[in-house]
C-alpha positions in Angstrom: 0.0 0.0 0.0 2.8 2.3 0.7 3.7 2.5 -2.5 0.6 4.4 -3.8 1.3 7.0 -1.6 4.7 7.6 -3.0 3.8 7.4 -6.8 0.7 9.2 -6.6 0.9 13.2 -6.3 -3.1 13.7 -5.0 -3.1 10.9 -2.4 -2.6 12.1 0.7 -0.7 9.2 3.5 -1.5 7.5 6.4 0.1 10.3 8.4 -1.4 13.3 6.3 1.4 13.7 4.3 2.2 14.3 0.1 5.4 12.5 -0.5 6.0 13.9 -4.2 6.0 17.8 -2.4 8.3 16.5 0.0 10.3 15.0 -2.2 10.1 17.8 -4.5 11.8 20.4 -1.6 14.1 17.2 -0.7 15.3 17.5 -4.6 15.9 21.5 -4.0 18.3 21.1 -0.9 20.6 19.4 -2.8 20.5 22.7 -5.9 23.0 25.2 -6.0 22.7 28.0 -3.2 20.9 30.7 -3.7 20.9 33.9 -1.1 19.1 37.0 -0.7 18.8 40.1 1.6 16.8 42.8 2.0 18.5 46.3 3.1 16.3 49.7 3.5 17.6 51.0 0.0 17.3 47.8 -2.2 17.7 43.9 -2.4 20.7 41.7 -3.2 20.6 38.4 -4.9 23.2 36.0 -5.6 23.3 32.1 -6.3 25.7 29.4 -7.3 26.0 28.1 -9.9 26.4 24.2 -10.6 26.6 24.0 -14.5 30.1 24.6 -15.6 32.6 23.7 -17.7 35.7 24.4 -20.3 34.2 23.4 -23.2 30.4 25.4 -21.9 30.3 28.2 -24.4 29.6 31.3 -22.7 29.7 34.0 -24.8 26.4 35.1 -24.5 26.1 35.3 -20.8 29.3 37.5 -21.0 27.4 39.6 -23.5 23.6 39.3 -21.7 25.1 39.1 -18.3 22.2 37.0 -17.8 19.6 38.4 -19.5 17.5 36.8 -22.4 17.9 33.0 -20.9 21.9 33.5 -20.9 21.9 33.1 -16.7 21.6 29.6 -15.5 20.0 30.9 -11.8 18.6 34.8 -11.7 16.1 36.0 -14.6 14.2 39.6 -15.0 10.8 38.6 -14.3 9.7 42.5 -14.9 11.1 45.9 -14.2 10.7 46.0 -10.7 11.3 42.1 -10.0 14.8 39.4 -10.1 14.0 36.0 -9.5 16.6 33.9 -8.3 15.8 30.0 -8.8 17.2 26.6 -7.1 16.2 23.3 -8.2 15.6 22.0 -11.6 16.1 24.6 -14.1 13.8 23.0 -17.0 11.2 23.9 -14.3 12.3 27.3 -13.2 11.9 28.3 -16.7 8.6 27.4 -17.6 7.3 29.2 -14.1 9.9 32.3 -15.4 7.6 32.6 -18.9 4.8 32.1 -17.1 5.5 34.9 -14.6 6.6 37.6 -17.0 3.5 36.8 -19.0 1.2 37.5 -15.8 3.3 40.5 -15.2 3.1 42.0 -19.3 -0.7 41.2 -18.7 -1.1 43.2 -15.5 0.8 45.6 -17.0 -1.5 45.9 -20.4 -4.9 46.1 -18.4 -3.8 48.5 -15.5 -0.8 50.8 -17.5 1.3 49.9 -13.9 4.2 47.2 -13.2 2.8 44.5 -11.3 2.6 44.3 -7.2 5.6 42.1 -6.1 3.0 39.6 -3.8 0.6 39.7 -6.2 3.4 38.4 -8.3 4.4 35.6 -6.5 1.0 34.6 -5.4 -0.2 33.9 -9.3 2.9 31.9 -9.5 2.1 29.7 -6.3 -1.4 29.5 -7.3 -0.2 27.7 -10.0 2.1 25.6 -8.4 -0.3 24.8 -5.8 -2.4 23.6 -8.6 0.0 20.9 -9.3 -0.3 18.9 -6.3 -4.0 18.5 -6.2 -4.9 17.5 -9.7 -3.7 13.7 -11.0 -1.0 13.0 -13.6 0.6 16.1 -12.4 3.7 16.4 -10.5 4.9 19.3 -8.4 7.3 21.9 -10.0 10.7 20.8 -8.2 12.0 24.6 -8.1 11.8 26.9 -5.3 12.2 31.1 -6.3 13.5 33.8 -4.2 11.4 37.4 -5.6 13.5 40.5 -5.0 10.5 42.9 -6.2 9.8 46.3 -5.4 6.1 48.3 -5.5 5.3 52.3 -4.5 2.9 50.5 -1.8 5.7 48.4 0.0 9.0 49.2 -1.0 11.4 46.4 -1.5 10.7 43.2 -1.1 12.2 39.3 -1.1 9.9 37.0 -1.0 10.6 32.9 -1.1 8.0 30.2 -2.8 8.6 26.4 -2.7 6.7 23.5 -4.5 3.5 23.3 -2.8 2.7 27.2 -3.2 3.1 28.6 -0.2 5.4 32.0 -0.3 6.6 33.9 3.0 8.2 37.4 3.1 12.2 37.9 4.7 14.8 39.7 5.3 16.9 37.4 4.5 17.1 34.0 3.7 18.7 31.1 1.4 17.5 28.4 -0.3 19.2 25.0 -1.7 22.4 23.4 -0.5 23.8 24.4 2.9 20.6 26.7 3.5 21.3 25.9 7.1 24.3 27.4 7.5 23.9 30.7 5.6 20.5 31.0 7.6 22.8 30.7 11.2 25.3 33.1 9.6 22.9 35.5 8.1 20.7 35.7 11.7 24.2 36.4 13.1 25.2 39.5 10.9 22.0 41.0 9.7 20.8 44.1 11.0 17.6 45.9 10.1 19.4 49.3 9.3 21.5 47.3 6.5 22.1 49.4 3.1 22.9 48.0 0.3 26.4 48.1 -0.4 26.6 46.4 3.1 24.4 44.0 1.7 26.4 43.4 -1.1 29.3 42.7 1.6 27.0 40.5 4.0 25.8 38.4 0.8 29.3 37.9 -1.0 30.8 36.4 2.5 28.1 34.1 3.2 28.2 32.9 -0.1 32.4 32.4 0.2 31.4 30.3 3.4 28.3 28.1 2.2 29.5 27.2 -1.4 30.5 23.9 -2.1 33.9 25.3 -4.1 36.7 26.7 -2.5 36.8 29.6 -4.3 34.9 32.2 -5.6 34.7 33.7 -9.2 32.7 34.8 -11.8 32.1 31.0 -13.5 30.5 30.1 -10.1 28.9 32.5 -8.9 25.8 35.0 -10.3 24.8 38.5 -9.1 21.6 40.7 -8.7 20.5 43.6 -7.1 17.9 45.7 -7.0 17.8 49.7 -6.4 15.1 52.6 -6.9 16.7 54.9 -9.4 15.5 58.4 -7.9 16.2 60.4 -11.0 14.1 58.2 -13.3 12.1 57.6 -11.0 11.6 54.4 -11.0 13.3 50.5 -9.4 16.5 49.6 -11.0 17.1 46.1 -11.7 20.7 44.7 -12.9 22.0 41.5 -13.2 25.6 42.0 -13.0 28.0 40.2 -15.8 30.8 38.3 -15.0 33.8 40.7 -15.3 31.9 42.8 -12.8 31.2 39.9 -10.7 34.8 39.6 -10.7 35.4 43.1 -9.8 32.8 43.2 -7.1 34.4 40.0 -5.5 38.3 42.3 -5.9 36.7 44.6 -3.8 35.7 42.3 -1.2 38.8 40.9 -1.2 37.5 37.3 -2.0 38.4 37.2 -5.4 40.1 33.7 -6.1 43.9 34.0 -6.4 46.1 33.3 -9.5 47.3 29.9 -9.9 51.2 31.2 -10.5 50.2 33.7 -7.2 49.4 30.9 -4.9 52.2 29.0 -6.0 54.8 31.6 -5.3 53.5 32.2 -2.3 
């Protein structure tokens, strides 16, 4: 009998539970990490990424810097909102086109970019909608929203398989989630800007990755800012020469191989 419950998405077990959800977020702890914060004056992203390779041809993601499908982990979902994804990408881009369609819609019928909840609620609705119908399985992809709205500010927002979303400060999701969470409780502080953000971010991420260093081909970038002469939120997703510089400045930038073996 057991192993109904297991195969079967709708059928709830003995003990009330859905295995394939469970499995679903068990599937998403082992994904690259992916980190955000929240600071007074914008919200940081970054995530790691799994996928590489001397032969992978990058030459559009040095040119996109992540835009257009080019990024492996953080995608424009609209003006005013950077997803960062963990799990199974395949996944994480169907729910990306079907999130900037919601958002191009809302923004057709009301002339205004779409609220960064309301956002993320269409998208669980939708994932909730795939564990309770059969021959469906659950999206095996959690998101982290870094959004901002006139109403609210910034926002970061985090969604997992069985649709329900929560709102943070910070918080990390995929491999070692644990340990960025104890770090980030310890060094967060409500008052945080962003560049100290950016700081905060880029040394939990040195501490929680599975490599032993940190560079560009592992690592991608986000953040997003309110651009007070245009009047309006400021997303970029950095490329991965300023990655690189970023991490420089941080002093966390890998060293040279001919460096390290001087030294």
């Amino acid at each position: 009998m057991a192993r109904r419950y297991d195969s079967r998405t709708t059928i709830f077990s003995p003990e009330g539970r859905l295995y394939q959800i469970e499995y679903a977020m068990e599937a998403i702890s082992h994904a690259g990490t992916v980190l955000g914060v929240l600071a007074k004056d914008g919200v940081v992203l970054a995530a790691e990424k799994r996928v590489t390779g001397k032969l992978l041809d990058l030459s559009s993601a040095k040119e996109g810097g992540g835009y257009g499908g080019s990024g492996e982990k953080m995608f424009l979902l609209n003006s005013n909102v950077i997803a960062g994804v963990a799990g199974i990408t395949s996944d994480a881009n169907s729910l990306v086109n079907f999130a900037r369609t919601v958002a191009q819609q809302h923004l057709m019928q009301y002339n205004d970019d779409i609220p960064v909840e309301l956002l993320a609620q269409r998208l669980c609705d939708m994932k909730q909608g795939y564990t309770q119908f059969g021959g469906l399985r659950p999206f095996g992809v959690s998101l982290l929203y870094a959004g901002y709205d006139p109403h609210y500010q910034f926002q970061l927002y985090h969604s997992d398989p069985s649709g329900n979303y929560s709102g943070w400060k910070a918080t990390c999701i995929g491999a070692n989630n644990g340990t960025a969470q104890s770090l980030l409780k310890q060094e967060y502080k409500d008052d945080i800007g962003v560049e100290e953000a950016i700081g905060l971010v880029l040394r939990v991420m040195s501490k929680t990755m599975d490599s032993t260093t940190l560079g560009s081909e592992k690592l991608e970038f986000a953040v997003l800012t309110y651009d007070e002469v245009a009047k309006a939120p400021k997303a970029k997703i950095y490329k991965p020469a300023e990655i690189d510089a970023l991490l420089r400045a941080q002093g966390l930038a890998k060293k040279d191989e001919d460096t390290e073996m001087k030294s």
